[in-house]
N, C-alpha and C positions, 0 to 999 in steps of 0.2 A: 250649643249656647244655652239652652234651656237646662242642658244638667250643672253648668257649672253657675248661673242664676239659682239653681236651687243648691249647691255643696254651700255658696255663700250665707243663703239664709239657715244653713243647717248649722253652718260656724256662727252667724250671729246670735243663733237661739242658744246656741252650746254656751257662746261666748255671756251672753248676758245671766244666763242659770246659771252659770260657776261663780261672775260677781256676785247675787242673791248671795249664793249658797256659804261663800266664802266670804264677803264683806258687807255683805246688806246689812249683818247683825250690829246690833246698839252697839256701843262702847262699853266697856263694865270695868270699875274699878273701885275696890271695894274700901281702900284708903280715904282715911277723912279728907274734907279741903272745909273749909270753915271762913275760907278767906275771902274777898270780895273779888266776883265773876262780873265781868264789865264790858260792855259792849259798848265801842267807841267808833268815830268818827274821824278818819284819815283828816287832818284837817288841809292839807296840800290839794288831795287829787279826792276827796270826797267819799272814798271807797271803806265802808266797813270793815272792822277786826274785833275779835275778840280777846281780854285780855284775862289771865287770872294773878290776881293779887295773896301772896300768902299771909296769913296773919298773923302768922312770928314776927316780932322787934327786931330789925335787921340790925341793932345796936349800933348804926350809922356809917355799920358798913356796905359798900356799894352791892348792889345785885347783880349775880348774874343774868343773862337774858337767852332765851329759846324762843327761835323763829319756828313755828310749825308752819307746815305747807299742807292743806289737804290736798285728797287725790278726787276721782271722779264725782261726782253729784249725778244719782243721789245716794253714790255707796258709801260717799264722804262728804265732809263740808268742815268749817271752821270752826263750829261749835263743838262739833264730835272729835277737831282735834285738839280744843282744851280741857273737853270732856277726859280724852284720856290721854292727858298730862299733869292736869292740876293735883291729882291725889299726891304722886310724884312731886310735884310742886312744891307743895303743902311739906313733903315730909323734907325735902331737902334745901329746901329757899331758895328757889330761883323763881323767876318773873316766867311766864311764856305767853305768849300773844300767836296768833292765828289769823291771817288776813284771807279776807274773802278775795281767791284767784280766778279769774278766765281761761288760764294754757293751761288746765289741769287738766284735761280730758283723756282717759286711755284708753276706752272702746271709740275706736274710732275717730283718730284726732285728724284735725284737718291739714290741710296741703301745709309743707315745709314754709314757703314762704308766711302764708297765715299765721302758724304756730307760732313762729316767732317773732311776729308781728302780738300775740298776744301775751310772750316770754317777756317780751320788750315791756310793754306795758306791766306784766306785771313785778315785772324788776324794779319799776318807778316805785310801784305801792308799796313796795317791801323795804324798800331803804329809805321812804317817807314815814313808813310805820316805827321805823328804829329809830329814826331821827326824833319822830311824836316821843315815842317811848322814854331816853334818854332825856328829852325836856321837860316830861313832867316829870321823871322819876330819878332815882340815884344808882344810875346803871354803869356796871364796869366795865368800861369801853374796851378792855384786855380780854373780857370773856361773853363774848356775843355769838349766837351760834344760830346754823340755820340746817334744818330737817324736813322731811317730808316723807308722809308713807305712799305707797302704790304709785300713779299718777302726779303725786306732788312731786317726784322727783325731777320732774323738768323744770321745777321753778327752781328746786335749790341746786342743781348743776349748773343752769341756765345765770340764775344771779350770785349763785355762790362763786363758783369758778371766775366770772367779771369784774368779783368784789373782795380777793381776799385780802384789804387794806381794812374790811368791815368785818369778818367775820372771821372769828378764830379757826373752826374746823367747820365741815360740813359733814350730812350723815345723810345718806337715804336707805330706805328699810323698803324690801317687799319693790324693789321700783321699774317703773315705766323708762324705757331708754332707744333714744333714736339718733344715732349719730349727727343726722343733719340738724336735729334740734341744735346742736350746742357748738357747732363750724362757728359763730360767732362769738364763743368763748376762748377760743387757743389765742388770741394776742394778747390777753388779758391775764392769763394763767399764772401762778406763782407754783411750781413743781413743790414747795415745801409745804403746801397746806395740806396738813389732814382731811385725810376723804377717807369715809368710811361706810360701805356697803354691804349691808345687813339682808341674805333671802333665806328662803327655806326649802329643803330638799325634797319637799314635794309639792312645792305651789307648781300646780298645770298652766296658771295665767302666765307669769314673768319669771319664772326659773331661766327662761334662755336668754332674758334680759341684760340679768346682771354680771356673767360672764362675756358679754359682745363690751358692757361698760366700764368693768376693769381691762380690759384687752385695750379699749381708748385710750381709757386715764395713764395706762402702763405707756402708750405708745405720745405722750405727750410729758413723757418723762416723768411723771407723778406717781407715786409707791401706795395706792389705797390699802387701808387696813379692808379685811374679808373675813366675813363671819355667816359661815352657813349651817345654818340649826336644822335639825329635823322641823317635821309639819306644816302644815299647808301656808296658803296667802293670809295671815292673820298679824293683828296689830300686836305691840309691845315696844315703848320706850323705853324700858330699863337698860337693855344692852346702848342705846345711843346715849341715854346719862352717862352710862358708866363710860363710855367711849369720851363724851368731852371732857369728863371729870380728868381722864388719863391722860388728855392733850394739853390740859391746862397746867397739870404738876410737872410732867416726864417734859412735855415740849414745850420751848420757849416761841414766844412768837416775836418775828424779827420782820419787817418788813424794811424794805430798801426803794427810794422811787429818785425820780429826776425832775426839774423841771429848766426849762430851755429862758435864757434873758435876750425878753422881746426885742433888747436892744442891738445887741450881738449873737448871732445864732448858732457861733462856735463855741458860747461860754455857757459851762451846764452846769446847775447846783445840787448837790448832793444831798440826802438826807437818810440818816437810818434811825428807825425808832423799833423799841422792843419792849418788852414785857417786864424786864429787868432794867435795872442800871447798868448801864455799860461803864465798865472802869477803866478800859482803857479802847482805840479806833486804830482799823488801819485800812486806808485804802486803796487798790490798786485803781488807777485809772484805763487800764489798757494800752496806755501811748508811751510805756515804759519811764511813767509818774507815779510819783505817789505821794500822799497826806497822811495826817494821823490825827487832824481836828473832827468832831463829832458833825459837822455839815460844811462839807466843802465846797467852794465853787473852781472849778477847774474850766480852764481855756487851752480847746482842741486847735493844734495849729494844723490840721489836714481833714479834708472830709472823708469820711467812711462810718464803716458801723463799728462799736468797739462792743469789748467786753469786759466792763468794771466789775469789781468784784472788794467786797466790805467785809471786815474781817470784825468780830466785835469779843470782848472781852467779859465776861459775867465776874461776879464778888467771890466767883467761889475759884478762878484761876480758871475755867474751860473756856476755850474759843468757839466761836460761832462763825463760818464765811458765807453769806449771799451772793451771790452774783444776777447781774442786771448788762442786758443788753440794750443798747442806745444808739441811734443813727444821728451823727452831726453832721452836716445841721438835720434838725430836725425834717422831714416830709409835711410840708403844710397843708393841710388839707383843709382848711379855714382862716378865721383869725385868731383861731388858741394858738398860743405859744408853746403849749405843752404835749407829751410824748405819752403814749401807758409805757408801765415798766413791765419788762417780762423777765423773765429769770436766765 
């Protein structure tokens, strides 16, 4: 008993020296930011963020927006993750904001149920922050995106994976991964969302991380973009810019959802919204029906689960099909009338 009380304290001295050694260092980014660095007030749930402002004339066009997520405290924190984004910022216009998290913890994170008792909570702050965000500012609700290095990664799998009606792609760099963390993400999942997983070939911390969490994201049918660079546990945004920049031109973002009529619970309405103009709809219902209006409401004459599926048209002649899985009538589990969509 006594040697395996001391192997543990010999991993947590290892473990805590490697963090020092590898992320304790400032942030360094030698690009100007000139813009205005803000520190605000969730005004929902009361929890601080920091924001940076670029000080280019966005000539009235809408901004992009960047969720960062820090990882551990005190090897990270939210200021150190605008610290090294705003230069970034600055040179390419986009907004990024940083909320101060709770589930960020990777030395030593607590019991599963705990964890995501604090993933939960802090899923509230972060889609209260976008919400903030988007009302005072002129944000492009088509390119909203959410990141996190080390540790942060359990906030952006956790909220990102629950929300991809909010967030275009999701990236984590360097990241913290625990399967049971995210069991409460697969009914929520959209298999089309970009997910992109950035480590390096000789971080000692999380190198065995990040192939246990492409191995998940694969086994929930989701195709993560992988990029593994030489060098140790160290920070860098450029590769995740340049990763949303590609998701924004190359990938269309097409979401597809349902909502159930409180009044009739066999009759379900349809909606698909995109990135694009749709020029022309088509859709299957599963019950060997179909529509070609852009939101339809369809009435199931049998109970079961089906598999609709929305075919959508771009300007440029490509098609696009989603598919959405839906139980009629609905499983009530309260008094919402309504279902999440999954793919």
């Amino acid at each position: 008993m006594a040697d395996r009380r001391n192997i543990r304290v010999y991993v947590r001295i290892l473990s805590a020296l490697s963090l020092v050694f590898c992320a304790g260092c400032m942030v360094v980014d030698n690009r100007p930011a000139p813009g205005q660095l803000l520190l605000q007030t969730d005004p929902e749930y009361g929890r601080n963020y920091h924001l940076y402002v670029p000080s280019r004339n966005n000539q009235g066009r809408a901004w992009p927006l960047i969720i960062a997520c820090h990882g551990t405290i005190p090897w990270d924190s939210a200021d150190r993750q605008v610290a090294q984004w705003k230069g970034l910022a600055e040179e390419k216009g986009f907004l990024v904001a940083a909320p101060e998290l709770r589930g960020t913890k990777g030395d030593f994170p607590p019991a599963t149920e705990e964890q995501i008792r604090r993933q939960l909570e802090d899923e509230k702050i972060i889609l209260s922050v976008v919400k903030a965000i988007r009302a005072a500012r002129n944000v492009d609700e088509n390119r909203v995106f959410l990141t996190g290095w080390s540790a942060g990664a359990y906030a952006v799998l956790f909220t990102g994976l629950r929300n991809p009606d909010t967030f275009r792609a999701i990236a984590v760099s360097q990241g913290n991964f625990k399967a049971d963390f995210v069991e409460p993400c697969i009914p929520f999942i959209d298999r089309y969302q970009p997910v992109n997983i950035v480590y390096n070939s000789e971080d000692l911390l999380l190198k065995a991380d990040a192939p246990t969490c492409i191995d998940w994201l694969r086994a929930q049918g989701m195709h993560p973009t992988v990029l593994e660079r030489p060098g140790i546990h160290k920070r860098d945004p450029e590769p995740i810019f340049n990763f949303f920049v590609d998701c924004a031109r190359r990938i269309p973002w097409i979401r597809v959802s349902v909502t159930y009529d409180p009044g009739d619970p066999m009759e379900v309405a349809f909606i698909a919204s995109s990135s694009f103009e749709p020029t022309q709809f088509l859709w299957d219902f599963g019950d060997e029906t179909r529509a070609s209006s852009p939101a339809p409401r369809h009435r199931y004459e049998k109970p079961g689960r089906y598999l609709a599926k929305a075919a959508l048209w771009a300007p440029n002649g490509k098609s696009y099909v989603r598919q959405i899985s839906l139980q009629v009538p609905p499983v009530r589990l309260g008094a919402a009338a309504s279902a999440p969509a999954s793919p």
